[in-house]
C-alpha positions in Angstrom: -7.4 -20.7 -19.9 -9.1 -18.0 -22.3 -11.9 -18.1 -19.8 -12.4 -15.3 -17.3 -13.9 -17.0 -14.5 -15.7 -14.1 -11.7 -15.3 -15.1 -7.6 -17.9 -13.6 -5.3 -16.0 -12.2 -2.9 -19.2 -10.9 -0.7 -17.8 -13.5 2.2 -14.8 -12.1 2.1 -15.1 -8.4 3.6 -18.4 -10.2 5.7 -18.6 -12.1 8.8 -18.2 -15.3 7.0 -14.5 -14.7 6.6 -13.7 -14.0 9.9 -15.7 -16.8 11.6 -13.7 -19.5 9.8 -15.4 -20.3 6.8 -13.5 -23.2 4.8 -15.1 -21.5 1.6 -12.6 -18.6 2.6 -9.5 -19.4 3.8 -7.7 -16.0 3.6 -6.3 -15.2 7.2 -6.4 -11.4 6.1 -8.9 -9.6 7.9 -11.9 -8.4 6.6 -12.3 -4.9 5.6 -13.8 -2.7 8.7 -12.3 -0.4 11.3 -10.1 -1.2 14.2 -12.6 -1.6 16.6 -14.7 -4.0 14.5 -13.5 -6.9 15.2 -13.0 -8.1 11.4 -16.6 -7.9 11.0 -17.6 -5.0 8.7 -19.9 -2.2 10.4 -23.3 -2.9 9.5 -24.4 -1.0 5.7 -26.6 2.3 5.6 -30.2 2.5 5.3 -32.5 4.1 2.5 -35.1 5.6 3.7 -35.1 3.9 6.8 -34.5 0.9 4.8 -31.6 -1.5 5.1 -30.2 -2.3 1.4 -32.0 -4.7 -0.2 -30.7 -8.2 -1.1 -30.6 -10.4 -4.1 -32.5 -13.1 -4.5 -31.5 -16.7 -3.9 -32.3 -17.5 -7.8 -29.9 -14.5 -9.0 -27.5 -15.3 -6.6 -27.2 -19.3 -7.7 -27.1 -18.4 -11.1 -23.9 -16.7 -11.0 -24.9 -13.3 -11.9 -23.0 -11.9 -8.9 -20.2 -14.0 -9.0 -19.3 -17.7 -7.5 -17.5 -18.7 -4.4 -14.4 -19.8 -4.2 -15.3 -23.3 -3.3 -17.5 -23.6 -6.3 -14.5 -22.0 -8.6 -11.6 -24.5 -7.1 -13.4 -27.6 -5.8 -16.8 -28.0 -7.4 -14.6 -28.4 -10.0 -15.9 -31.3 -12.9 -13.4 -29.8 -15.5 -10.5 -30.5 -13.1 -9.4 -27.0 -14.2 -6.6 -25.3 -12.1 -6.4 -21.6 -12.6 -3.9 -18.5 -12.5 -4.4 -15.6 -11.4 -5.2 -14.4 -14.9 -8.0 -16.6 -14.9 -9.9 -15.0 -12.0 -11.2 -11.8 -11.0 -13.3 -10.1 -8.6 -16.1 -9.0 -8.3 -17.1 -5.6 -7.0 -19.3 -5.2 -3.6 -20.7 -2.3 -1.7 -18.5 0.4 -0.2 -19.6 1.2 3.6 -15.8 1.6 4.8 -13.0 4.5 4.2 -9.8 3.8 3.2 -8.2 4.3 6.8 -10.5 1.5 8.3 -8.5 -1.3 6.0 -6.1 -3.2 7.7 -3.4 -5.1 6.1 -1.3 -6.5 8.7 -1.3 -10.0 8.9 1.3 -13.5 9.9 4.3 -14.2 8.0 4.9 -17.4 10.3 2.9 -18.7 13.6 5.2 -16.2 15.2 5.8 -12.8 12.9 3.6 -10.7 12.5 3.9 -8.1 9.6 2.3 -4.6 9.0 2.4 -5.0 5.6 1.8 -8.2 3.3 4.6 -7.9 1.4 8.0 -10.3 1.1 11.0 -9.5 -0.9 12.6 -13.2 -2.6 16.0 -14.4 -1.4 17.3 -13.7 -5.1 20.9 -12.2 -5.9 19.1 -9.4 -8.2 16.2 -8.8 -5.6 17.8 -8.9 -1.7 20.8 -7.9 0.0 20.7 -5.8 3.1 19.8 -2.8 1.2 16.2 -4.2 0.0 15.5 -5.8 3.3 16.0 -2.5 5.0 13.8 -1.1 2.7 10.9 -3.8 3.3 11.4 -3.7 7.0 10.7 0.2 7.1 7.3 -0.2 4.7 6.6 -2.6 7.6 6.7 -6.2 5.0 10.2 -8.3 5.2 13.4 -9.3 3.3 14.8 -12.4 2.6 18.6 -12.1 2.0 19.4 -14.7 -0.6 22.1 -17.6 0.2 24.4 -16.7 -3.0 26.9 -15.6 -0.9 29.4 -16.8 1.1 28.6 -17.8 4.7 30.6 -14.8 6.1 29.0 -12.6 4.1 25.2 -13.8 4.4 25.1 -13.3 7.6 27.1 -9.7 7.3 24.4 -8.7 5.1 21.6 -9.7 8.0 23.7 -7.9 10.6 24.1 -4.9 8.4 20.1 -5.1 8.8 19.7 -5.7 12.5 21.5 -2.7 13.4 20.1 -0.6 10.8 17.3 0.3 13.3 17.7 -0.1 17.2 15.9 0.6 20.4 18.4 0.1 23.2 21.8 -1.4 21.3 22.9 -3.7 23.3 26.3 -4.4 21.7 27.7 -1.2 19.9 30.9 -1.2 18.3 33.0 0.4 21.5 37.0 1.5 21.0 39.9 2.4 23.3 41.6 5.6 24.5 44.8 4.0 22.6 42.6 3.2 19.6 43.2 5.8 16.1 41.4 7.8 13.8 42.0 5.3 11.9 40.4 2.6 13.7 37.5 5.1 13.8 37.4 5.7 9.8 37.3 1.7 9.5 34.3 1.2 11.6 32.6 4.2 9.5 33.4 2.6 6.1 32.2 -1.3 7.5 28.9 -0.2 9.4 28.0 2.9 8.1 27.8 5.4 11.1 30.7 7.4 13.6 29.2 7.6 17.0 31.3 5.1 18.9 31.3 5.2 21.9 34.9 4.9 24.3 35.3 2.4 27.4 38.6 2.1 29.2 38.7 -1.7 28.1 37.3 -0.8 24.1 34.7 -3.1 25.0 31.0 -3.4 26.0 31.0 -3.1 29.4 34.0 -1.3 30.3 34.2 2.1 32.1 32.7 4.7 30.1 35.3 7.5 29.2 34.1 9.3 26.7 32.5 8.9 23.3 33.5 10.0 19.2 31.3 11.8 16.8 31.6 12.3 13.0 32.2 16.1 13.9 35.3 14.7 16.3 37.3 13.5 13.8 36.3 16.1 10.6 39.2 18.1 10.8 42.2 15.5 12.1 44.2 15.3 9.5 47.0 12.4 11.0 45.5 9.2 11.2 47.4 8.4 14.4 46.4 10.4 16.4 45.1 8.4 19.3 41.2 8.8 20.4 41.9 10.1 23.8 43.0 13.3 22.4 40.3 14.5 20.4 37.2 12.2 22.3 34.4 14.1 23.8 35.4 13.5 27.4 32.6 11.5 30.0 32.3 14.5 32.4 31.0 16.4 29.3 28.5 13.5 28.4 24.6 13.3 28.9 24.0 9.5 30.2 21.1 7.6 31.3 21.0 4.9 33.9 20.5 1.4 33.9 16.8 0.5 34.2 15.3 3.5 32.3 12.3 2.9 29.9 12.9 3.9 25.9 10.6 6.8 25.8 12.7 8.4 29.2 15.7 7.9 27.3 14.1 9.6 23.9 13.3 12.6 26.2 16.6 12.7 27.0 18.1 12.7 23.7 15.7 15.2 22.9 16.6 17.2 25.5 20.4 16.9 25.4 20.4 17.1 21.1 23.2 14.6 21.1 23.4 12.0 18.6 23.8 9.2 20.9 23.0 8.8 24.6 25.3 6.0 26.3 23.4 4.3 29.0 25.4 3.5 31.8 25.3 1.0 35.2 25.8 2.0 39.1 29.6 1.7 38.1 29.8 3.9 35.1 30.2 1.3 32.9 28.3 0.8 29.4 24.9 -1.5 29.1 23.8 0.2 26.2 23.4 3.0 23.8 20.7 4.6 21.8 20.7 6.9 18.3 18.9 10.4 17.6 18.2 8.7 14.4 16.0 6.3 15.8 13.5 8.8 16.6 13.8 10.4 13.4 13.2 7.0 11.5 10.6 5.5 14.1 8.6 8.9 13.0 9.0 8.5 9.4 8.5 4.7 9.3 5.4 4.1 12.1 4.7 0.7 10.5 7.7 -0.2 10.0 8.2 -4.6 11.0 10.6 -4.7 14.4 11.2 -7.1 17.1 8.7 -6.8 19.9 11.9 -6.4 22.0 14.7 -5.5 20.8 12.9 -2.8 18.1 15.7 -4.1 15.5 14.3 -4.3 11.7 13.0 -7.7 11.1 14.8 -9.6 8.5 14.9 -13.3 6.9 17.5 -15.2 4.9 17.7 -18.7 3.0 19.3 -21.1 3.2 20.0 -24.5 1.1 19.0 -28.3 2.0 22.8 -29.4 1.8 24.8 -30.5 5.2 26.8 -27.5 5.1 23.7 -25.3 5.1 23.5 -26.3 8.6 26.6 -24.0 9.7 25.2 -21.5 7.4 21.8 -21.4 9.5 24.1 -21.5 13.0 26.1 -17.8 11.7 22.8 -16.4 10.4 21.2 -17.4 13.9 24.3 -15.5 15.6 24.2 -12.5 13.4 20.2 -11.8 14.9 18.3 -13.7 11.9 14.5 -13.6 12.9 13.1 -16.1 10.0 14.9 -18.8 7.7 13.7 -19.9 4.7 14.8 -23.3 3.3 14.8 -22.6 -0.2 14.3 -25.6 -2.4 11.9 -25.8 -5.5 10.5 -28.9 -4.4 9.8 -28.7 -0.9 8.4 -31.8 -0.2 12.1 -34.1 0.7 13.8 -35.9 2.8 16.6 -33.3 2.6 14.3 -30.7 3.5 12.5 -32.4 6.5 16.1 -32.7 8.2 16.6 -29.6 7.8 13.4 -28.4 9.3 13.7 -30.8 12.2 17.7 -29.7 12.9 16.5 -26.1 13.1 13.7 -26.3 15.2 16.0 -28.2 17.7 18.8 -26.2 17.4 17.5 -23.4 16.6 14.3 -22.9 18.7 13.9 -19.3 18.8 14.2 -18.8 15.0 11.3 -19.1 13.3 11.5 -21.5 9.8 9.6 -21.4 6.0 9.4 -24.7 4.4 8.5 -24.8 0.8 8.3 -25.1 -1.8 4.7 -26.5 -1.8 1.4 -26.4 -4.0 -0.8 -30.1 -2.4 -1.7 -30.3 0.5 0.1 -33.5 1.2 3.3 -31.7 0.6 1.9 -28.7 2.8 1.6 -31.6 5.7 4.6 -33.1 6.0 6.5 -29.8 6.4 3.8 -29.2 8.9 4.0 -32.1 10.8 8.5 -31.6 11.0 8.1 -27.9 12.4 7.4 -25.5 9.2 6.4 -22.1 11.0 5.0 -20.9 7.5 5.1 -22.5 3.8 5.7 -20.6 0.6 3.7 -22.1 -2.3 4.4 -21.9 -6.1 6.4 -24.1 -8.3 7.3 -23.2 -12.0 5.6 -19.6 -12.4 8.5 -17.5 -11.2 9.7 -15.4 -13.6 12.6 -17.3 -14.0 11.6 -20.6 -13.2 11.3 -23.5 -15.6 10.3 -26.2 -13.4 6.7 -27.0 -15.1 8.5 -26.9 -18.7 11.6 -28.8 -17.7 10.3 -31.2 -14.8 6.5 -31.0 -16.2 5.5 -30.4 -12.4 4.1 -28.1 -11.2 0.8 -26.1 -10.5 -1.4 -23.3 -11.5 -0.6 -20.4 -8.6 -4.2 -19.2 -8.0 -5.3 -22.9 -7.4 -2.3 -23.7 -5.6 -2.6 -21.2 -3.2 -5.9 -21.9 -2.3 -6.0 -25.4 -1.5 -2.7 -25.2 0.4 -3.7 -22.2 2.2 -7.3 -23.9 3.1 -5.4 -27.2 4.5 -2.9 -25.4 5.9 -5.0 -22.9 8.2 -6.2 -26.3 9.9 -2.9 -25.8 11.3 -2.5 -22.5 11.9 0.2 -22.2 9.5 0.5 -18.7 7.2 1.5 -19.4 3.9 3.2 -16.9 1.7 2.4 -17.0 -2.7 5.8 -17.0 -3.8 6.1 -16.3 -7.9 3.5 -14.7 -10.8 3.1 -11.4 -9.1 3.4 -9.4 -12.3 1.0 -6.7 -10.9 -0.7 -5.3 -7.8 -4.1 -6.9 -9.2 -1.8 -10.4 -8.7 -1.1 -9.6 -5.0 -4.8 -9.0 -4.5 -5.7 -12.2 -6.0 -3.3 -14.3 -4.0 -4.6 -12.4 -0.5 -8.1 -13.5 -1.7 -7.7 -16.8 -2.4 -6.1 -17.3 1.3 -2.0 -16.5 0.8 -0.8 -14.5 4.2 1.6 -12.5 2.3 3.0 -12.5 -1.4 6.7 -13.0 -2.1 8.0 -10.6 -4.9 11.0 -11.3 -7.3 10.7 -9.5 -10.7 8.2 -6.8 -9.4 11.0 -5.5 -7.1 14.3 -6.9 -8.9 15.6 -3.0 -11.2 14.4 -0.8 -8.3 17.1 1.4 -6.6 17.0 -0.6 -3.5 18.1 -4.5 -5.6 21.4 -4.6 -5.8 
């Protein structure tokens, strides 16, 4: 359309937003502070004035704007629009930039710190971007172009990125090598291993090897028990102590790990100095209420070996899987939705892709935790050229996102973010969180 059409978006940072107005179906809060409830704090006065208000006749002449229900549903032209195609208006300011909060739902489960979702694309997400989206406090979706091994690698390559307690760190022998301890270096990226009598979680503690350890051992088999930092030499923590205790204790030790032991001495767990340093640097960073590990997704196909695929990811700590199909709407896909959420209870599940509602409700009603929405406005998609299906993305996400809310089901604009004017646009017109291919795919972190 050549047509600039102008949304009102006065309900949208106002009370009407938050009190579930079908006009407004965005489930991002409205602008205020904290402590406002979602309700903006109440504007200033002139001269003991509150600001005045337009009248009804400006207002309903579209001077200021239109709502969004008069944009996509009073709609005689039958028009569907892009996000090109819309654009908001501007409002009063009576907020700071501090008092905005973007957090919001990827799924009926996840909750994110930031709106933002990296594709499950083999130019856009491998463990290197998710890590990346985890720490800005959004998500990443490691794509399925790999082999089922090597998927689910990639998501435990994530998972331990960023720990609270770990619960199962790579342990070694006495009898093991510095060899053995330059593989582990080169396939998970760190050197503090600790050593158990059995070279497993859960053995006796006996010591524990540092990068510093092995810097200047020369003969690669030379066994660990002669060059170990020995147990009566360690700082340890008991079972049962909180994660701040044991961050006082690394603080106060300066060790790079601290190996938490039971009543018998033997390992439950372990915790990294560079925890600290990262949970300081990256405070909204998205973690598991629990376990504090990086949050991280991955895709997976419709086909019946997709199902094995699902079962490693599940094993290798997986907190979200996305089906990735272009049309979401299947018989394929409802299986797969339905085989999940039996198998696979504690994992939360995307469906998609969707732009009707009807579509939007089936998913629903076989498990879908969240939907993505957008068919044949990727950058590299050519489903409304080849197929002719398809839908404008503005449009699409705002019907979907209205029907879907009924529900209580977040929905995430995947495709035709070319700029950061797109991402607002797709918040506004009711999208949870927008899923980025192109605007991400070049940067240092894509592979």
């Amino acid at each position: 359309s050549e047509r600039t059409l102008i949304i009102d978006l006065r309900a949208a940072t106002q009370q009407q937003r938050m009190a579930g107005d079908s006009d407004n179906p965005s489930p991002v809060r409205a602008l205020g502070g904290p402590k406002s409830n979602g309700v903006a704090p109440a504007p200033i006065k002139i001269n003991e004035e509150p600001l005045w208000e337009v009248d009804e006749e400006t207002l309903n002449s579209g001077a200021c704007g239109f709502t969004a229900q008069k944009i996509f549903c009073n709609n005689a032209a039958s028009v569907a629009y892009t996000y090109d195609d819309v654009i908001m208006m501007p409002g009063h300011i009576h907020f700071a930039l501090h008092d905005v909060d973007i957090s919001t739902n990827l799924t009926k489960n996840i909750k994110l710190q930031a709106p933002f979702v990296s594709s499950p694309m083999d130019t856009v997400t491998e463990s290197k971007m998710a890590i990346e989206m985890a720490l800005q406090g959004g998500i990443g979706i490691i794509h399925s172009n790999y082999s089922i091994e090597d998927q689910a690698a990639e998501v435990y390559k994530v998972k331990k990125y960023k720990n609270g307690f770990i619960t199962d760190p790579v342990c070694l022998s006495p009898d093991n090598t510095v060899e053995d301890v330059i593989d582990i270096k080169h396939s998970f990226g760190y050197s503090g291993i600790p050593i158990t009598d059995t070279g497993n979680m859960g053995g006796k503690l006996v010591g524990i090897i540092s990068n510093r350890d092995t810097s200047f051992v020369d003969d690669l088999s030379v066994k660990v028990s002669e060059f170990m930092t020995p147990r009566d030499k360690l700082t340890v923590a008991k079972e049962g102590v909180s994660l701040s205790e044991a961050n006082e204790l690394l603080k106060e030790s300066k060790k790079g790990k601290l190996p938490v032991v039971n009543e018998d001495d033997e390992l439950v767990a372990l915790i990294a100095r560079t925890d600290l340093q990262k949970n300081r640097d990256f405070p909204r960073a998205s973690k598991h209420e629990k376990t504090k590990q990086l949050l991280v997704g991955a895709s997976i196909g419709t086909r019946p070996e997709d199902r094995d695929r699902a079962k490693a990811l599940v094993d290798a700590g997986v907190d979200v899987i996305v089906v990735d199909s272009s049309q979401g709407d299947s018989t394929y896909q409802l299986e797969v939705i339905q085989h999940l959420k039996a198998t696979h209870p504690e994992v939360d599940v995307i469906g998609g892709n969707v732009v009707t509602p009807i579509q939007a409700l089936h998913l629903i009603q076989a498990g879908a935790d969240g939907l993505r929405v957008g068919m044949g406005i990727g950058s590299i998609c050519t489903t409304q050229e080849v197929c002719a299906v398809g839908r404008a993305q503005a449009s699409a996400v705002y019907h979907v996102a209205k029907f879907a809310r009924k529900y209580g089901v977040p929905i995430v604009a995947d495709g035709g973010i070319k700029s950061t004017g797109h991402i607002t646009k797709a918040l506004a017109c009711g999208a949870s969180c927008v899923m980025m291919g192109s605007m991400l795919a070049g940067t240092d972190e894509a592979p």
